[in-house]
C-alpha positions in Angstrom: 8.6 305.8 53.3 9.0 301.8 53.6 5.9 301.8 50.8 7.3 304.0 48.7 10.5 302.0 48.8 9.1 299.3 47.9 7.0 300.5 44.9 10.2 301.9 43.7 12.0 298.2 44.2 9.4 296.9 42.6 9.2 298.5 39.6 13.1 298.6 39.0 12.8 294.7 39.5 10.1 294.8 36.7 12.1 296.8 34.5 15.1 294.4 34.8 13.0 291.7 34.5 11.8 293.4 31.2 15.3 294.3 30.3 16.5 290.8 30.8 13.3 289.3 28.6 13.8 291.8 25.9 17.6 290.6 25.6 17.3 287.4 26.2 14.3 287.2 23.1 16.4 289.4 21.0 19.6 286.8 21.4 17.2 283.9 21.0 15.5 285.3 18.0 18.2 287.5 16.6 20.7 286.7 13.7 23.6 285.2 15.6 25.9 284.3 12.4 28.2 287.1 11.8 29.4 286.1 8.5 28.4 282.8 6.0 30.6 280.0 7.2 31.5 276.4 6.8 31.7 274.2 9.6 32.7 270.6 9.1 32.4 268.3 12.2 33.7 265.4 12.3 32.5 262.0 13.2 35.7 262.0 15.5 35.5 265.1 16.8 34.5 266.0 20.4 31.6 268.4 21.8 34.7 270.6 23.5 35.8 270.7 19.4 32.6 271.8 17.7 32.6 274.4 20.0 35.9 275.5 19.5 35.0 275.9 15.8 31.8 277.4 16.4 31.5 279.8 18.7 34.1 282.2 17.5 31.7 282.2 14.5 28.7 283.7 16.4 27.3 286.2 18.5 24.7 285.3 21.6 27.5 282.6 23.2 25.2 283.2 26.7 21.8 282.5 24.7 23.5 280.1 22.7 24.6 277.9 25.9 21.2 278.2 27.7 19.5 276.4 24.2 22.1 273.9 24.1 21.9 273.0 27.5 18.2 272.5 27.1 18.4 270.2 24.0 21.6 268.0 25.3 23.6 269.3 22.2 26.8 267.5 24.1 25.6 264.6 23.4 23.2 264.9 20.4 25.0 266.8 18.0 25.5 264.7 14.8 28.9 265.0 12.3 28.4 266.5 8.6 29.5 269.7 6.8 27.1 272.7 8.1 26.8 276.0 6.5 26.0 278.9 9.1 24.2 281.9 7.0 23.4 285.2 8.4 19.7 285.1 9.8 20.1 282.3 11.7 19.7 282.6 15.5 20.9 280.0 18.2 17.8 278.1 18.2 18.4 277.2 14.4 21.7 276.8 14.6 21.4 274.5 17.6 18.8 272.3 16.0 21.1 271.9 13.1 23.3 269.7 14.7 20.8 268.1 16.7 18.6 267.0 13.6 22.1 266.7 11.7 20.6 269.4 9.1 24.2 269.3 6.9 24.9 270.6 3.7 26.2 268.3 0.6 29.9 268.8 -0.8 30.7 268.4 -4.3 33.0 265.9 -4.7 35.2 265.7 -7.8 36.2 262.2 -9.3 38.6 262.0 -12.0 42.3 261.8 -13.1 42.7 258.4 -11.0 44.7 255.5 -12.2 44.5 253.0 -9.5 41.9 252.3 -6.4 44.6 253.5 -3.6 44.2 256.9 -5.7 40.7 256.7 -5.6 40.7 256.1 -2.2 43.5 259.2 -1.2 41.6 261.4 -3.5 37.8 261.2 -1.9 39.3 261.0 1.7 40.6 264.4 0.9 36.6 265.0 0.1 34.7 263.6 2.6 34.6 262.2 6.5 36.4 258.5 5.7 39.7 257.7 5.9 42.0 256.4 2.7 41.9 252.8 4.4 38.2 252.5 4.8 37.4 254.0 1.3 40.0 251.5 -0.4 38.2 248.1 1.8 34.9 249.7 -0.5 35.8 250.2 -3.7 38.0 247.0 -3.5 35.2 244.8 -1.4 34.5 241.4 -3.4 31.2 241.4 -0.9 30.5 244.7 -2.5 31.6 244.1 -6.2 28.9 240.7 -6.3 26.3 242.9 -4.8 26.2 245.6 -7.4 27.3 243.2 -10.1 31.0 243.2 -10.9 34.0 241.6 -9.3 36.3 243.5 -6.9 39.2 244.1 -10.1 36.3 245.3 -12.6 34.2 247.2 -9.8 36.9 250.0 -10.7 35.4 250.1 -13.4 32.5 251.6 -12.2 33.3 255.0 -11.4 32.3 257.6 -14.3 34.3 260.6 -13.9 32.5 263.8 -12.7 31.8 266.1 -9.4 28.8 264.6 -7.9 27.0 266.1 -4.6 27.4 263.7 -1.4 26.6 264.7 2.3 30.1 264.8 3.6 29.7 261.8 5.9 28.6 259.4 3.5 30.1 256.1 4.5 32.2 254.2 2.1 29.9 251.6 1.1 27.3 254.0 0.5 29.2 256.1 -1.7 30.2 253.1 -4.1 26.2 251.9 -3.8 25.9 255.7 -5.4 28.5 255.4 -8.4 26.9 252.4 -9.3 23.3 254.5 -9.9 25.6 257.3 -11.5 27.2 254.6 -13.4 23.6 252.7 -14.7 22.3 256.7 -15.2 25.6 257.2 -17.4 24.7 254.4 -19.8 21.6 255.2 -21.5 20.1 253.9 -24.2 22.1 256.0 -26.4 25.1 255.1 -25.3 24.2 251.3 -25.3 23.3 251.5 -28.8 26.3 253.0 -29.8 28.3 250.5 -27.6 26.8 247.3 -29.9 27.6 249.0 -33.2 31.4 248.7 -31.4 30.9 244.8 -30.5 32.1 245.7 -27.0 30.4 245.0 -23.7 30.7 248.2 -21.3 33.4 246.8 -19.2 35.5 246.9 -22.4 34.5 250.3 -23.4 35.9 251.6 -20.2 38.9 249.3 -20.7 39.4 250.3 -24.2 38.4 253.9 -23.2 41.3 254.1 -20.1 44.0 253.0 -22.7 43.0 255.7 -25.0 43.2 258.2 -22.4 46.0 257.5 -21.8 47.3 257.6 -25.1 46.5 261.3 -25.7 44.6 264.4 -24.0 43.4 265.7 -27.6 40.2 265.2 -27.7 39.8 265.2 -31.2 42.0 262.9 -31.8 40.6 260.2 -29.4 38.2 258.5 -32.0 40.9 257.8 -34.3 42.9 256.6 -31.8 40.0 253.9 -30.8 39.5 253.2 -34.4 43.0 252.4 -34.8 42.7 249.9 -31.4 39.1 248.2 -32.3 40.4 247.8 -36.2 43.2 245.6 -34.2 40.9 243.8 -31.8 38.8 242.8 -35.0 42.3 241.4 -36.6 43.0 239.7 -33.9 46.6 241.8 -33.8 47.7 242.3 -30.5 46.8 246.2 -29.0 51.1 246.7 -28.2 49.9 249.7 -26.4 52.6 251.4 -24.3 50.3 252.5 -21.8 49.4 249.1 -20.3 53.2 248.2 -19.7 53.9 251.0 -17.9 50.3 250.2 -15.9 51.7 246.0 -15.5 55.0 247.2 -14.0 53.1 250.2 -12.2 56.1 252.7 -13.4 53.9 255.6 -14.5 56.7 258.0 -14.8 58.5 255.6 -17.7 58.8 258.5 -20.2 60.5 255.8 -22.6 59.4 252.0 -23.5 62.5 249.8 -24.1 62.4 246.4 -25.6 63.0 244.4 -22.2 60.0 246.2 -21.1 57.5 244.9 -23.5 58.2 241.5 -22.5 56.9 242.1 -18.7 54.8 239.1 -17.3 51.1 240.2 -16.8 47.8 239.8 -18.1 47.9 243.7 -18.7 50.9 243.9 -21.1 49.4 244.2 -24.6 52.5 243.1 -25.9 52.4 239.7 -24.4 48.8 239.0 -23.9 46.1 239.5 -27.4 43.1 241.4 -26.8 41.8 243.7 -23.9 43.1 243.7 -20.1 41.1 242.7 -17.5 40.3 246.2 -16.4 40.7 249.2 -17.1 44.4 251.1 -16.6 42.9 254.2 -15.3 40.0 255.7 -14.6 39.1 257.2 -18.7 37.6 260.8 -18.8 34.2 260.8 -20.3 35.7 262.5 -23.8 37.6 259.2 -23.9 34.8 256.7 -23.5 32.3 259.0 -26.0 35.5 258.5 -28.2 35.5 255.0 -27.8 31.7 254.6 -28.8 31.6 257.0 -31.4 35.2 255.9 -32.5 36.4 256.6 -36.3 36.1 254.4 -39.0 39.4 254.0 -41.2 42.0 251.6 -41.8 44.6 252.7 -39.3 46.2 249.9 -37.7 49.5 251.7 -35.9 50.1 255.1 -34.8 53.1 256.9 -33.5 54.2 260.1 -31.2 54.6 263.0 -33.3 58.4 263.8 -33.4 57.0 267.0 -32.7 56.0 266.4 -29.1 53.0 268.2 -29.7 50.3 265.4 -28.1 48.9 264.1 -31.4 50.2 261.2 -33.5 50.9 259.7 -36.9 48.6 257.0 -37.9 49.5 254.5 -40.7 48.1 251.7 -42.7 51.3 249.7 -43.2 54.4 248.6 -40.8 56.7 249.6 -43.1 54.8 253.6 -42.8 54.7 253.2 -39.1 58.2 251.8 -39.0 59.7 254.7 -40.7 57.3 257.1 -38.2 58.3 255.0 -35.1 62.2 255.6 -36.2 61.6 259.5 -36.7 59.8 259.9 -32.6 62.8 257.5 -31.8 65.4 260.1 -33.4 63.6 263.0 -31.6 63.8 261.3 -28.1 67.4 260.9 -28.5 67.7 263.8 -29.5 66.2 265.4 -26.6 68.4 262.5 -24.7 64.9 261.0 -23.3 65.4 257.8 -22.3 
């Protein structure tokens, strides 16, 4: 009887055993995701928070535990942006955060007229606050090392989406635009910048005040005809979008005559030639316009009274006198001021 017994407790103990090894392999080996995710963890974030985010996105929690227990995940997990596909079982998942396997982000840059916008715009992007982001792309240190200063490093950002891992430091990121920036300007685009007679922090100057002139495409190059034809005459630009860039009023929907005469080196009204730096950051449409800008004899151009984004050019003062006086009708007309 006692032999039988325990036989019989034997081979339920074996059974278990089996049970328990057959589970514990199929939780181990098994797909634990239950759906593609994103998990972003934070270079400020706690072990007690990457849990919270992960484990209501998986299955095996018990399996799960016992492997990150063994590799010290508590205290080796490393930040980044993770994506969790189905197939993956806690040992993979667990040794991506350990070896800090992360995923890059796309990160869009563009429609910026200032550094602190920069700055706001990418820490909505990637692991760095606004603070940290503006030291970078403001850093004299930095601006020598990659060749500029810290007013023209600006300067240096091409607009595009570009790929970065999301914890990319600040410094790093900049050391990046300026490869993206040397990979923009290619031979091509170096040639047609010497039929110009600009260097290619004046393109992107030139470039950001065109943008900012109008969003027609086609109509950019005549618009940087119109502005290099002055720069060769030595006539002042008198564009309104550096004044409103000086007093750093980029809601002024009208220019008034005691705003032209605004003290700074970037109000073309008071100051011949280019600005220091660019006024914004120029969409690429804007600087091709600028190298392949049109040849004509354009000196002004106005607002259409229209108000449909383009403009009429002129040869003369008197023609773009009696076109200024038109758009000036129109706007108070439409009691703009």
């Amino acid at each position: 009887m006692n032999k039988k017994f325990l036989i019989y407790s034997l081979l339920t103990l074996l059974v278990m055993g089996c049970i328990v090894v057959v589970v514990s392999l199929m939780q181990f080996k098994g797909n634990a995701v239950k759906q593609q995710t994103e998990l972003f963890v934070s270079s400020r974030d706690d072990y007690a928070r990457l849990l919270d985010s992960l484990l209501p996105k998986i299955k095996h929690h018990t399996a799960f535990g016992i492997y990150a227990r063994r590799l010290d995940l508590e205290n080796r997990f490393k930040a980044g942006h993770y994506v969790l596909k189905p197939g993956m079982n806690v040992v993979d998942i667990t040794r991506m955060f350990v070896l800090g396997l992360q995923t890059p982000v796309k990160v869009s840059i563009n429609n910026v007229r200032i550094p602190g916008q920069l700055a706001a715009k990418l820490a909505r992007q990637i692991d760095a606050d606004s603070v940290s982001l503006h030291r970078a792309i403001t850093s004299p240190e930095l601006a020598v090392e990659l060749g500029f200063d810290s007013v023209t490093l600006f300067s240096m950002f091409i607009p595009d989406t570009y790929e970065f891992y999301w914890t990319v430091s600040p410094e790093d990121l900049v050391r990046r635009m300026k490869r993206e920036y040397d990979r923009f300007w290619s031979e091509r685009r170096d040639g047609l910048r010497e039929r110009s007679g600009l260097s290619r922090l004046e393109v992107m100057t030139l470039a950001s005040i065109v943008y900012e002139e109008t969003r027609k495409t086609d109509e950019m190059p005549r618009i940087a005809g119109a502005y290099i034809n002055r720069l060769k005459k030595g006539i002042p630009l008198q564009a309104d979008p550096t004044v409103k860039f000086a007093m750093q009023d980029f809601g002024l929907r009208r220019i008034l005559y005691r705003h032209l005469k605004y003290d700074s080196p970037y109000n073309t009204y008071v100051n011949r030639g280019l600005p220091p730096s660019p006024i914004c950051m120029p969409g690429q449409n804007a600087i091709d316009a600028v190298l392949n800008f049109e040849r004509h004899n354009y000196i002004f151009f106005c607002a259409r009274p229209t108000f449909d984004g383009y403009h009429n050019f002129a040869e003369t003062l008197r023609e773009h006198n009696a076109n200024a006086r038109a758009y000036a009708r129109e706007l108070n007309r439409r009691k703009i001021k």
